[in-house]
Every structure is written in C-alpha cells, then in structure tokens.
C-alpha positions as a Markdown table, in Angstrom:
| # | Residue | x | y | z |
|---|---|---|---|---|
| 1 | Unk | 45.9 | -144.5 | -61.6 |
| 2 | Unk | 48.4 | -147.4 | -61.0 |
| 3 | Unk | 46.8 | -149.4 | -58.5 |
| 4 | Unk | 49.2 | -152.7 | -57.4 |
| 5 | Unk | 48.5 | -155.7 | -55.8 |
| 6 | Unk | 51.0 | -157.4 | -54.3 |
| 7 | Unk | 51.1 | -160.9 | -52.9 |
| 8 | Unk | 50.5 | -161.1 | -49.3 |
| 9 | Unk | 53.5 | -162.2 | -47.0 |
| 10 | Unk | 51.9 | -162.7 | -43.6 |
| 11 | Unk | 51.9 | -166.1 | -42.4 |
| 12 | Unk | 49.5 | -168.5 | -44.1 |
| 13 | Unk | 47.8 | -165.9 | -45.8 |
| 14 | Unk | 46.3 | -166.8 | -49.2 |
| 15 | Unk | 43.7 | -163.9 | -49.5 |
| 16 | Unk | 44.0 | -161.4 | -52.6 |
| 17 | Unk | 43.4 | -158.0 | -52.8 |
| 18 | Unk | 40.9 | -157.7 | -55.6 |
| 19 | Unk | 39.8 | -160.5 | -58.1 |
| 20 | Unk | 40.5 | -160.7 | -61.7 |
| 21 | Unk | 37.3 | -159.3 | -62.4 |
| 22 | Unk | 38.0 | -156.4 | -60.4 |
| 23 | Unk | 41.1 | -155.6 | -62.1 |
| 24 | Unk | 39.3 | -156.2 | -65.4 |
| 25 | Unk | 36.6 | -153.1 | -64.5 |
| 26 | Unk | 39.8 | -151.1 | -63.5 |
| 27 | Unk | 41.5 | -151.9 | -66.8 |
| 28 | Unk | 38.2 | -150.9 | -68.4 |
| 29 | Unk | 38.0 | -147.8 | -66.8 |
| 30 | Unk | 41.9 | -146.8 | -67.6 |
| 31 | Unk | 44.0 | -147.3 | -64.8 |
| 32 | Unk | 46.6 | -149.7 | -64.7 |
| 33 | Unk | 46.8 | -152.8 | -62.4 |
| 34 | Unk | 49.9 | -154.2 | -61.4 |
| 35 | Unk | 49.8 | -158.0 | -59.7 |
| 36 | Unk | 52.6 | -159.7 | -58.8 |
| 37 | Unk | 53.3 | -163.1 | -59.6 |
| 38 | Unk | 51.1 | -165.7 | -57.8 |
| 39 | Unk | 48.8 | -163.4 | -55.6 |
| 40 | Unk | 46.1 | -164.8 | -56.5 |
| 41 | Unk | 47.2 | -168.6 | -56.3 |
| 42 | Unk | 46.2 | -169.3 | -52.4 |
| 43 | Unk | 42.7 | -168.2 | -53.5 |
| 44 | Unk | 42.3 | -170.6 | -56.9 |
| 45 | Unk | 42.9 | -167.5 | -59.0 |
| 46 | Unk | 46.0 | -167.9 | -61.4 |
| 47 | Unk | 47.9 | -165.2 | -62.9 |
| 48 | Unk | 46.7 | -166.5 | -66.3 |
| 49 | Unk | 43.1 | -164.8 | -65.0 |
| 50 | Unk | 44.9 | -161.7 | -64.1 |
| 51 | Unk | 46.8 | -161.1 | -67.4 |
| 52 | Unk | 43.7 | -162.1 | -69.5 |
| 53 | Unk | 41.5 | -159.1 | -68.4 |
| 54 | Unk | 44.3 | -156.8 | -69.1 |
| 55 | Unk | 46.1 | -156.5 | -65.6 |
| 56 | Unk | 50.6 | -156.6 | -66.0 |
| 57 | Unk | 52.1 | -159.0 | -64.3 |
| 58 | Unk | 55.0 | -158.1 | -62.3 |
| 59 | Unk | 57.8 | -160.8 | -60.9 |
| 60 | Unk | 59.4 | -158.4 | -58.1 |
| 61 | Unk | 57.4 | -157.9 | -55.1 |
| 62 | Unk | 59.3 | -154.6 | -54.4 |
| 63 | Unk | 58.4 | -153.6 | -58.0 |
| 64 | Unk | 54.6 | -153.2 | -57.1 |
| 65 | Unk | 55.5 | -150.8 | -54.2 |
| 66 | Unk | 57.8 | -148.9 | -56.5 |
| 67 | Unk | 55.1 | -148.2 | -59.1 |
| 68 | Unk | 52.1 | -148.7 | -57.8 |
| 69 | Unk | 49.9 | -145.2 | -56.8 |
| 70 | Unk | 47.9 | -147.8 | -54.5 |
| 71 | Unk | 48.2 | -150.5 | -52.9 |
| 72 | Unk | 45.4 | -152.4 | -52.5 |
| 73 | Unk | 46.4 | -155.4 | -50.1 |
| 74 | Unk | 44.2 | -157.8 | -47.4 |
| 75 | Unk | 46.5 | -157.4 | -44.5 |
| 76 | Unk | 48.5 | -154.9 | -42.9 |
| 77 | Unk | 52.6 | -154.2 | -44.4 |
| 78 | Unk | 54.9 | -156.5 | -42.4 |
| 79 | Unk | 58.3 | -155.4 | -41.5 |
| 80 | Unk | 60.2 | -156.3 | -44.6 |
| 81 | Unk | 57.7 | -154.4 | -46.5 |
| 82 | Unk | 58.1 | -150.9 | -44.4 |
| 83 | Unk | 60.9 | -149.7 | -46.5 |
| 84 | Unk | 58.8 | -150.3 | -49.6 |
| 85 | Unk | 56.4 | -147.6 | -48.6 |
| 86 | Unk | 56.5 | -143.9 | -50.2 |
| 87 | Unk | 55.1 | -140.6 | -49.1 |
| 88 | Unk | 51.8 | -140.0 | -50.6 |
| 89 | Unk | 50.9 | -143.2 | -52.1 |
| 90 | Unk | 47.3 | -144.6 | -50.5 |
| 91 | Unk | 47.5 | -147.8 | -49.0 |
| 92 | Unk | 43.7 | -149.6 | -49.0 |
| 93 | Unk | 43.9 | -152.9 | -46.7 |
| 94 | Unk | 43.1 | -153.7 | -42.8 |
| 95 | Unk | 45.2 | -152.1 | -40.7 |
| 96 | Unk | 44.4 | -152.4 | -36.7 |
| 97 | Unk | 46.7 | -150.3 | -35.8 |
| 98 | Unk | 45.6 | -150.1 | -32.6 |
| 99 | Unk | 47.6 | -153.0 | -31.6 |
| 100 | Unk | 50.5 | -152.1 | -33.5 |
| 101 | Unk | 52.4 | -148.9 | -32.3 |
| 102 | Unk | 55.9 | -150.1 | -34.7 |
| 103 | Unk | 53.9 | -149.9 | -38.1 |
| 104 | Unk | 51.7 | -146.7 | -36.9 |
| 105 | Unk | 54.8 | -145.2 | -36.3 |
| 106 | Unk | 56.8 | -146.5 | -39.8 |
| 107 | Unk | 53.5 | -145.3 | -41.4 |
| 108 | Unk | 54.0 | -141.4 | -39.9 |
| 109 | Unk | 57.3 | -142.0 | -40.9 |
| 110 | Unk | 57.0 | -142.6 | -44.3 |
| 111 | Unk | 53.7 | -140.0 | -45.0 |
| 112 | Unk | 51.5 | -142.8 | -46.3 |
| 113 | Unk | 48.1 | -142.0 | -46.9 |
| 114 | Unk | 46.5 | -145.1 | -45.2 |
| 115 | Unk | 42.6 | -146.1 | -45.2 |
| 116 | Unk | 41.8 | -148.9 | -43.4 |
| 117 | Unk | 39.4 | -151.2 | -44.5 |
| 118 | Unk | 37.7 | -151.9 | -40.5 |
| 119 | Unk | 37.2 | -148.4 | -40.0 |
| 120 | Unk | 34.8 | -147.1 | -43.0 |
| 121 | Unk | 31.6 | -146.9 | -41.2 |
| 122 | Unk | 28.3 | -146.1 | -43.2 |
| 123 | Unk | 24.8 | -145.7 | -40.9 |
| 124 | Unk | 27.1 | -147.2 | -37.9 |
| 125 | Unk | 27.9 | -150.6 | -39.7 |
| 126 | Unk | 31.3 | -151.3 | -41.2 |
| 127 | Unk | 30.8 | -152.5 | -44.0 |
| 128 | Unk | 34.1 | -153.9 | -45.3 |
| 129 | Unk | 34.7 | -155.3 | -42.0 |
| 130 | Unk | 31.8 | -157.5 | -41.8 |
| 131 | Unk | 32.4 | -160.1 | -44.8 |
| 132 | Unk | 35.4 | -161.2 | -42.2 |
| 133 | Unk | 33.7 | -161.1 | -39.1 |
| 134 | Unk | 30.8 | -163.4 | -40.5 |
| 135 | Unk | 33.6 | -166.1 | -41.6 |
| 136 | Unk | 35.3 | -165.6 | -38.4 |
| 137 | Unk | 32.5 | -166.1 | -36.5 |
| 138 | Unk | 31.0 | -168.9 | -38.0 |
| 139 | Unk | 34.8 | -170.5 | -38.4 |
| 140 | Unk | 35.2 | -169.7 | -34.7 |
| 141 | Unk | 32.7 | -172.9 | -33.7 |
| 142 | Unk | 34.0 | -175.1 | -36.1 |
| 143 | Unk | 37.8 | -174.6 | -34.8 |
| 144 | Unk | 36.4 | -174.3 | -31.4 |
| 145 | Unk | 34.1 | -178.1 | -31.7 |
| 146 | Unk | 37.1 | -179.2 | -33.3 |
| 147 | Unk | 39.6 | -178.4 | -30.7 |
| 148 | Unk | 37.2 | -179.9 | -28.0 |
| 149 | Unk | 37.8 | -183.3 | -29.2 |
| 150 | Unk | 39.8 | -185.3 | -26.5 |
| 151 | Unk | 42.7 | -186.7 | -28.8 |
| 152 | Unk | 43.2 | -182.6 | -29.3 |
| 153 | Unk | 43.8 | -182.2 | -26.2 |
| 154 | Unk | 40.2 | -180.8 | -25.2 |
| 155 | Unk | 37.6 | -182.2 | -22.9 |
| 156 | Unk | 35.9 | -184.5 | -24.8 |
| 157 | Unk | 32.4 | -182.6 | -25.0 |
| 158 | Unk | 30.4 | -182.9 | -28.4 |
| 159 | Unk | 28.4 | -179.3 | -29.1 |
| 160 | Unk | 25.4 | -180.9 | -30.4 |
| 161 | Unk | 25.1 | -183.2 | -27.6 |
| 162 | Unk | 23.6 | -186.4 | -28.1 |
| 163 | Unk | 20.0 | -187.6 | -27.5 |
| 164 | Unk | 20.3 | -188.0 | -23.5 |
| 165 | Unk | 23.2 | -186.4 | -23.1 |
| 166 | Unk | 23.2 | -182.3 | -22.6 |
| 167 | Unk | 24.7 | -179.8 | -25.5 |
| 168 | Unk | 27.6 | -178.4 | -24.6 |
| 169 | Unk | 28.3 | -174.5 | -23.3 |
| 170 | Unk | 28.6 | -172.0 | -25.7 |
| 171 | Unk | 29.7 | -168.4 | -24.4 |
| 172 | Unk | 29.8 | -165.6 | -27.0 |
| 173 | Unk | 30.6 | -162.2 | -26.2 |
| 174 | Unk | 29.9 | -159.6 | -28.1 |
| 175 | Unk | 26.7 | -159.3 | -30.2 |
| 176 | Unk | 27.9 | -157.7 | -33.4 |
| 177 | Unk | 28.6 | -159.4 | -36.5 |
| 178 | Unk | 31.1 | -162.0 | -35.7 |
| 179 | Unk | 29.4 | -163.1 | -32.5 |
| 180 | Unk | 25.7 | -163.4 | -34.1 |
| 181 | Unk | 27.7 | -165.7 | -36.7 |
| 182 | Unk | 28.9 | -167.7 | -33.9 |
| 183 | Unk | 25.7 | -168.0 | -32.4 |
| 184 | Unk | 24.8 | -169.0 | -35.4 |
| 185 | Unk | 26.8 | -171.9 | -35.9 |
| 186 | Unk | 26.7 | -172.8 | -32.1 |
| 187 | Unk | 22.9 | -173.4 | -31.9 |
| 188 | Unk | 22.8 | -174.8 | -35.6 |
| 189 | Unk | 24.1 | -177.5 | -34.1 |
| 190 | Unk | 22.4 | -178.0 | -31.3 |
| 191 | Unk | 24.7 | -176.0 | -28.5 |
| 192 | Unk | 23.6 | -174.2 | -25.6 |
| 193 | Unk | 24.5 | -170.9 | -26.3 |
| 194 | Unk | 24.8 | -167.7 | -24.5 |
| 195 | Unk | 24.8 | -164.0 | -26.0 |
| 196 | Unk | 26.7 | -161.3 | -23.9 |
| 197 | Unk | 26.1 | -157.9 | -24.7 |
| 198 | Unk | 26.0 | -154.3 | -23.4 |
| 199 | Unk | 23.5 | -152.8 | -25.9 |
| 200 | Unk | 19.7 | -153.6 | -24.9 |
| 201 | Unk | 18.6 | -152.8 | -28.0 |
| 202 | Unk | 20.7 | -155.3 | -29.9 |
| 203 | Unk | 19.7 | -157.9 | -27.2 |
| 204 | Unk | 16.2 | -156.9 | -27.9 |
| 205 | Unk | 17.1 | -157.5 | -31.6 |
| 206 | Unk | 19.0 | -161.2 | -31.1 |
| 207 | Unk | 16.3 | -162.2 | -28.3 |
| 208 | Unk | 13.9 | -162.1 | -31.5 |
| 209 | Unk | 15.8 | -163.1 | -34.1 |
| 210 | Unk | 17.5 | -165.8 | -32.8 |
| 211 | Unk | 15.2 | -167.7 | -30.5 |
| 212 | Unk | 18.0 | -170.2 | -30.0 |
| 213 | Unk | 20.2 | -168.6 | -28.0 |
| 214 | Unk | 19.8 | -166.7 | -24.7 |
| 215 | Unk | 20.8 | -163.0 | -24.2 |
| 216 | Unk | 22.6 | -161.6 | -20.9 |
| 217 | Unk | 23.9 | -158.3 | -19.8 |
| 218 | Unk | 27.2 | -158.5 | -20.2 |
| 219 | Unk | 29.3 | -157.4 | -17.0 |
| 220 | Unk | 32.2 | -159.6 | -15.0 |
| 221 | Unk | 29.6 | -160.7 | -12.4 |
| 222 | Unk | 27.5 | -162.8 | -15.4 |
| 223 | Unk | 30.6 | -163.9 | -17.1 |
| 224 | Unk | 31.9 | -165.2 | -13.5 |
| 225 | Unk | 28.4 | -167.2 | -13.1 |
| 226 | Unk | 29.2 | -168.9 | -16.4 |
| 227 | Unk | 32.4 | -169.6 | -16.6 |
| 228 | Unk | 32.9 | -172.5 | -14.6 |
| 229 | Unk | 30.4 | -174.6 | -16.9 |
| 230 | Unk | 31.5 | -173.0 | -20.3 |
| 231 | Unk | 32.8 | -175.4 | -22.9 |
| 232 | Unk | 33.4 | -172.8 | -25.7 |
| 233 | Unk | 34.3 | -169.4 | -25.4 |
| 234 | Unk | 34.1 | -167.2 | -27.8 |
| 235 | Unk | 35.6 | -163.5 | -27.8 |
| 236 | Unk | 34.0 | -161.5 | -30.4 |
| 237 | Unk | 34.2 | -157.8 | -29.0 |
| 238 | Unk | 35.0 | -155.2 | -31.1 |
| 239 | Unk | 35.8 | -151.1 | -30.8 |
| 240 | Unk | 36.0 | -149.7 | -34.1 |
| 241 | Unk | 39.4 | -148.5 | -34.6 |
| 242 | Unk | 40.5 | -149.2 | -30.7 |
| 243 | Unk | 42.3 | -152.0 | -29.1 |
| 244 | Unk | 40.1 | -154.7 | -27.8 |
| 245 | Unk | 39.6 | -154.3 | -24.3 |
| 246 | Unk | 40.6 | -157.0 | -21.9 |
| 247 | Unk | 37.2 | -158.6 | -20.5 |
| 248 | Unk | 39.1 | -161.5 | -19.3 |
| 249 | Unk | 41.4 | -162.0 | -17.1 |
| 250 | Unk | 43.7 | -164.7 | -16.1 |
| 251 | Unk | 42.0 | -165.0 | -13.1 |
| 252 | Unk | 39.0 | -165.9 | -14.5 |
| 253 | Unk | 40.0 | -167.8 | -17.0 |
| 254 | Unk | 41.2 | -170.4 | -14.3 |
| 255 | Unk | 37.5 | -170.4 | -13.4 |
| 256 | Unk | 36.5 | -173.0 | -16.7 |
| 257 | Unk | 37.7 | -176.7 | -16.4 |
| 258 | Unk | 40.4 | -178.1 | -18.1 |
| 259 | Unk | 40.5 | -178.7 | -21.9 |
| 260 | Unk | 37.9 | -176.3 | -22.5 |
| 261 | Unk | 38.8 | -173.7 | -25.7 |
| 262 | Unk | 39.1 | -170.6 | -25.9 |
| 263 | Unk | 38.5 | -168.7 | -29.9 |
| 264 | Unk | 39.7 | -164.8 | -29.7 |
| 265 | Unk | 38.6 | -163.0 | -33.0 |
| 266 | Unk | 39.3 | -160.4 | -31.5 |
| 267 | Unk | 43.1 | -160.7 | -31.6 |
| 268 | Unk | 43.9 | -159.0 | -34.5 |
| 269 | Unk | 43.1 | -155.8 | -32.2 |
| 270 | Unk | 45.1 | -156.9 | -29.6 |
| 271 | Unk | 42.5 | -159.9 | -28.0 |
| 272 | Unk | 39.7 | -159.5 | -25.6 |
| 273 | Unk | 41.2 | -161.9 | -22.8 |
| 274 | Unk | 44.2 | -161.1 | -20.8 |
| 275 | Unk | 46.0 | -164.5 | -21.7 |
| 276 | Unk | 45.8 | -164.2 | -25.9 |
| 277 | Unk | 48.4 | -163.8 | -27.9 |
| 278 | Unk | 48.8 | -164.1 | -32.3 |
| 279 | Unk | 49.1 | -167.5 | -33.4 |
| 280 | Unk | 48.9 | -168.8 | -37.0 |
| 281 | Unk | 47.3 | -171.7 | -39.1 |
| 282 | Unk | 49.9 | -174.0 | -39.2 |
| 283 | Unk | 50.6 | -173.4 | -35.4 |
| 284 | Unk | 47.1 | -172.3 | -34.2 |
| 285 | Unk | 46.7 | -173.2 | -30.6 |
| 286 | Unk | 48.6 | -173.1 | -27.1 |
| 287 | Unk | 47.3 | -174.0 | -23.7 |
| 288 | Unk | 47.1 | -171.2 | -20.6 |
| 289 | Unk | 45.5 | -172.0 | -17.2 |
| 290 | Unk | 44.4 | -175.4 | -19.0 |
| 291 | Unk | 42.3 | -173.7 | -21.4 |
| 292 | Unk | 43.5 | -174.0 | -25.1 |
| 293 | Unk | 43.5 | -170.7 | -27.0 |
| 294 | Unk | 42.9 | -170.6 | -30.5 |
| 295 | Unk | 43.9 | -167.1 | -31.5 |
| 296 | Unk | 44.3 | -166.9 | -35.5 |
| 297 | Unk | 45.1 | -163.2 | -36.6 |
| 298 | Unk | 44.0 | -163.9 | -39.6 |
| 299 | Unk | 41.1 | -166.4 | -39.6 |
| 300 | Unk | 39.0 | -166.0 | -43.0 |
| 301 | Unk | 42.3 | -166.8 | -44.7 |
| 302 | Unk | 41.7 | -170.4 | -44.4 |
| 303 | Unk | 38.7 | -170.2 | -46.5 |
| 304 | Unk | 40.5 | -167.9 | -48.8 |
| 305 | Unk | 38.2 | -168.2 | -52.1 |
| 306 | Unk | 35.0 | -167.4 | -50.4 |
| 307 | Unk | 37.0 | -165.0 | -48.2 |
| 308 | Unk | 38.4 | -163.0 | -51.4 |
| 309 | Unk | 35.1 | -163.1 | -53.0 |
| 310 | Unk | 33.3 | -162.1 | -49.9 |
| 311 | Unk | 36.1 | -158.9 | -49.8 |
| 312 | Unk | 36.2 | -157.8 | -53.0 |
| 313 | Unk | 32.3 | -157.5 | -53.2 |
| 314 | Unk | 32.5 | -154.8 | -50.3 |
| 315 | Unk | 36.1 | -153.0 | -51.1 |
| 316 | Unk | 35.7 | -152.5 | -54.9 |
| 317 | Unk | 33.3 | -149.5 | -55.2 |
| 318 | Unk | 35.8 | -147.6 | -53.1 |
| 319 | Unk | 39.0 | -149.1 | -54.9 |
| 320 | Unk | 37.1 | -147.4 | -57.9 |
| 321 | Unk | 36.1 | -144.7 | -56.6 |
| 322 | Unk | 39.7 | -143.7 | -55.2 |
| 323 | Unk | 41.0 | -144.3 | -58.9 |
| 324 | Unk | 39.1 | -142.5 | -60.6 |
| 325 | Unk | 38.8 | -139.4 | -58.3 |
| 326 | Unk | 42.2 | -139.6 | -56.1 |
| 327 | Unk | 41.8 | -139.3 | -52.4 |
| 328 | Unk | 40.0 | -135.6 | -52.5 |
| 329 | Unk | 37.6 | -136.2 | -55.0 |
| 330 | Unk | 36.9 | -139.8 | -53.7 |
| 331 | Unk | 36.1 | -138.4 | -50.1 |
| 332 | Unk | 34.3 | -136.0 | -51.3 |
| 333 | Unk | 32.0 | -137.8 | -53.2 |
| 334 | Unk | 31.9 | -140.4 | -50.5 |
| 335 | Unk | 32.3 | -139.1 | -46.7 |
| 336 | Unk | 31.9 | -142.5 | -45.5 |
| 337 | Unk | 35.0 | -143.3 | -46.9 |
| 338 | Unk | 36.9 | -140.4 | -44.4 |
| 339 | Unk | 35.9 | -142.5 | -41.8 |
| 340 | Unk | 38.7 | -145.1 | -43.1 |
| 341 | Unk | 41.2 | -142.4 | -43.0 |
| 342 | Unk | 44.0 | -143.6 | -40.5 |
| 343 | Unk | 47.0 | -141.6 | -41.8 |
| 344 | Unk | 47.8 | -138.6 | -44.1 |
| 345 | Unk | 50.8 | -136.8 | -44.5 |
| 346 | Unk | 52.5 | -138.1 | -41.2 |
| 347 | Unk | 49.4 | -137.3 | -39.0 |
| 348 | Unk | 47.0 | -139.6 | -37.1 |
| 349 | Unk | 43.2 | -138.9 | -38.2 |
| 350 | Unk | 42.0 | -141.6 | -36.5 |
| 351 | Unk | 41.3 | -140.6 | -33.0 |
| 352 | Unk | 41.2 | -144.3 | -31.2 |
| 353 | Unk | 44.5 | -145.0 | -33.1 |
| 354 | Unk | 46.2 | -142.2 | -31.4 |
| 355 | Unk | 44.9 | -142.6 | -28.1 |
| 356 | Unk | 45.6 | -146.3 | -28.1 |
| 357 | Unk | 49.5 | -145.5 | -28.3 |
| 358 | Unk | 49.4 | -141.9 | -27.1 |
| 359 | Unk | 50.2 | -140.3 | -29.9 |
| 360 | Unk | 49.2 | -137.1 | -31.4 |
| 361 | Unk | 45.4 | -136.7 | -32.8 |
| 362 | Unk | 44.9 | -134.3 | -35.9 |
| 363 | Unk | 41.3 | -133.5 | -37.0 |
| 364 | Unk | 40.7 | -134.3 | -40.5 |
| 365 | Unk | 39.3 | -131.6 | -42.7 |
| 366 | Unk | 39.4 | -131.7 | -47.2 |
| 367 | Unk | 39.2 | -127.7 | -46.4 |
| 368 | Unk | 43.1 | -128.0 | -44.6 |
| 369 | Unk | 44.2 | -131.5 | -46.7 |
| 370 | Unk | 47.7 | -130.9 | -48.0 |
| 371 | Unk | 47.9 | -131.1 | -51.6 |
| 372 | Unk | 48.5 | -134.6 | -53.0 |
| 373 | Unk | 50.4 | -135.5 | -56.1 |
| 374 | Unk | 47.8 | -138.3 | -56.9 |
C-alpha cells in the first residue's frame, strides 16, 4: 500500500503522523511511505530520518493526497485540504466529528473511508485516545497554575499553597483519563482537588488509588456548592464519538470569582461549558464572566516529541495492519478497529456522529461492505 503522511496545517500543530521508525517497519514490510517535506520538523524529526529508513520524500503537499492509499495524519483535514480527498482512500487520524457538521458532510461527499483514531474502543478503553488525554490532562494544571498568576491576569492564587497559607481549589470533572491526569498533577503539587464523576465504580476506583483527591457525585447541585471557591477548573468530560455535553453554563460560571481559569479539554468535541470556544497556542486564552478560558483544540501539540512518540506507540499496529490487509481484511482480523469506522462509501457508521448533526445512521456490516479498490 501507499500510505502518505502529510504535514499537518492546523494552527500550531507540530505533531506527525508516524515516526521514522514506523515508516522504516512499513518500508520493511513493502508498502510505500510518502512524507512530505518537513512533517516531521515541529517534532525534532528531520526529513533526513525519514529518507534514511527508506520513506520518499515528496515537496507538494497536494502530491501526498494524490498518491497516497492512506492518509495517516494527527488532526482532522482543514478546509483547504477537502478537495484533496478521494473516494475510497482511508483516512487514519482524529476526527471529532461530532462538532464538525462541514467536514462530516465534505467527508460523505467525497466517499472517504474515515477511521478515527478517538473512537477505536477495545474492553471499553480507547486506546489511541488516551496517550492525548494523559498529556492533556497533566498539561491542563500546568496552563491552568500558570494562567493564575496575577501579571496573567488571574487571581494571584499559588496551587501548592504555601506553609500557612491554604492550596488552592482544584475542580476536575470527569474521571476518565484526562481528568485522573489532572488530578494528578493538581495534588502533586499540593492542590485541593476535587474528582466529579457519575460512575460509582470509577469513584470507588480513584477514592483508592488516589488518596489525594476527594471524589463527588457529579450533578449541578455539587458543582453549584463548589464553584464559588474554585480556583481551577478543569473540564475533562468525554462521550466517545458524541459532542461534549454542556455541564456548565454561563450562569454558573458567574458563580467563581474573578481571575479564576477555566481549562476545556474537552473542546475539541465541542467544550463542556456553555462559554468555550477553540483557541490556539499562540492565542490561547480569552476572558468570559471574569473567568479566563483556556480552550486549546489541540493541547498535546505543544509537547509534540513526547506527543508523537506517545501516538505512534498506540496507532501503528493498526496503520500495519490496514496495510497489509486493506480495510476488510484489517477489520476482520481486528473488530476493534470497526469501532473507529466513522465513514464508508458516503454513509455515517458512527451512530453518535449522526445523531449529533441529524444525519442519516447506516449499520456497519463486512457481510454488506461495498467492494473497495484497496
């Protein structure tokens, strides 16, 4: 198979699909790996890396689109890249498409076979979701502490506390991978830190694992008792494939004091409070009801080494698996892998996907997949 990697163009994004020795197993295996000029830069990889394990180096970022079988990318196609994309070609990257109707639609349109990376579940984990939610979550305290400092415009309060002073407030909500992460960080240095959750089990699980923090039911009541002393909060909720609901409204957002920060990992599904919107790294912040919101869509990116490392450990079984086998032979000798199944052959397969822009939902089966040319 051809399988291209193209440099990403999203904003501040210096991720790479695969690593050089990923593309050097590929090349082992036969297939051809296309990677375009400086991909790898932003992550300390240079092309030099690339082309000495055997991948081709290609100039034209169209050019990779054009030949390439599939695409294996870190974030979703932006605009400019829409026309690039061909019927039947598999496109391996995050999506959340969720909380992007335009490129689900331009997707239908142009009968791309798209698996996306946040929706492969195996024994109800996602497992090449949670490299990202881990840096995102522990990254999500240190922007947050940071942001808290006075001559940022925050309210002057120091995590950690000092001895005779009290920590400061740490919310986190959501229990899954980015929020432990969070917690983490939070009580690593010395924060009071709250856990908000709805599944008792999983409480039962952080109560004992992370004796540092405290677990509550997560509801609006509780999060209206602690908002008014909450320093940090953190929104780490996640619906596999959905849009992130909105657990916080405007209302009660004007319920914590001024120059307290807001982090919302959950905004590259749309954001879990009512007042997020996308910002980027070199413009990361922007101040509603006198809270400042940091709300990166793409988070890990500042740390892009460990980041790629941390991605390609996780993608690359199933990058070589959908080589060598083609999308039948690949989902059939790993289901899991359906599971990332978004679009085929102008349908929606993914059932919170469709809902979440009410589209049309079309049951996946290998027994009724049209036939591919790859």
């Amino acid at each position: 198979m051809i399988i291209g990697i193209p440099k990403e163009t999203k904003a501040q994004e210096h991720r790479v699909g695969l690593l050089p020795g990923a593309a050097y197993q590929l090349t082992r295996r036969g297939h051809t790996v296309l990677v375009e000029k400086n991909a790898g830069i932003g992550s300390g990889y240079a092309d030099e890396e690339y082309a000495k394990v055997g991948a081709e180096m290609v100039t034209k970022h169209a050019e990779i689109f054009e030949r390439a079988e599939m695409i294996v990318k870190v974030k979703e196609p932006l605009p400019e890249e829409y026309p690039l994309l061909r019927a039947e070609q598999i496109l391996f990257t995050y999506l959340h498409l969720a909380a992007s109707k335009p490129l689900t639609e331009e997707l239908r349109t142009a009968r791309v076979t798209a698996i996306a990376y946040e929706t492969v579940e195996v024994n109800r984990r996602l497992p090449l979701l949670e490299p990202m939610s881990e840096i995102a979550g522990r990254m999500s305290i240190i922007m947050g502490g940071y942001f808290l400092a006075k001559h940022t415009g925050g309210k002057g309060v120091l995590l950690g506390g000092v001895p005779g002073v009290l920590p400061g407030k740490v919310i986190v909500i959501g229990g899954g991978s980015a929020g432990v992460n969070a917690a983490r960080m939070a009580t690593g240095l010395g924060a009071d830190v709250t856990i908000l959750e709805v599944d008792v089990e999983r409480m039962r699980f952080l109560d004992i694992t992370m004796q540092a923090a405290h677990t509550l039911y997560s509801s609006p009541t509780h999060l209206l008792e602690l908002m008014p002393t909450c320093d940090l909060l953190i929104g780490a909720v996640l619906v596999p494939g959905a849009k992130a609901p909105k657990l916080i409204t405007r209302e009660m957002l004007r319920m914590m004091k001024p120059g307290s920060v807001l982090v919302d990992i959950a905004i590259d599904q749309g954001g879990c409070v009512e007042t997020s919107r996308p910002t980027t790294h070199h413009d990361p912040i922007f101040v509603e009801e006198g809270v400042t919101h940091y709300c990166v869509a793409n988070m890990p990116a500042a740390y892009a080494r460990t980041a790629t490392q941390a991605l390609t450990n996780v993608t690359y079984r199933y990058v070589e698996t959908l080589a060598d086998h083609g999308v039948p032979g690949a989902f059939e000798r790993d289901p899991h892998l359906v599971g990332g199944l978004n679009l085929i052959d102008g349908k929606i397969t993914c059932r919170a996907v469709a809902e979440a822009h009410g589209l049309p939902f079309s049951e996946f089966s290998l027994r009724t997949m049209p036939p591919l040319g790859l």
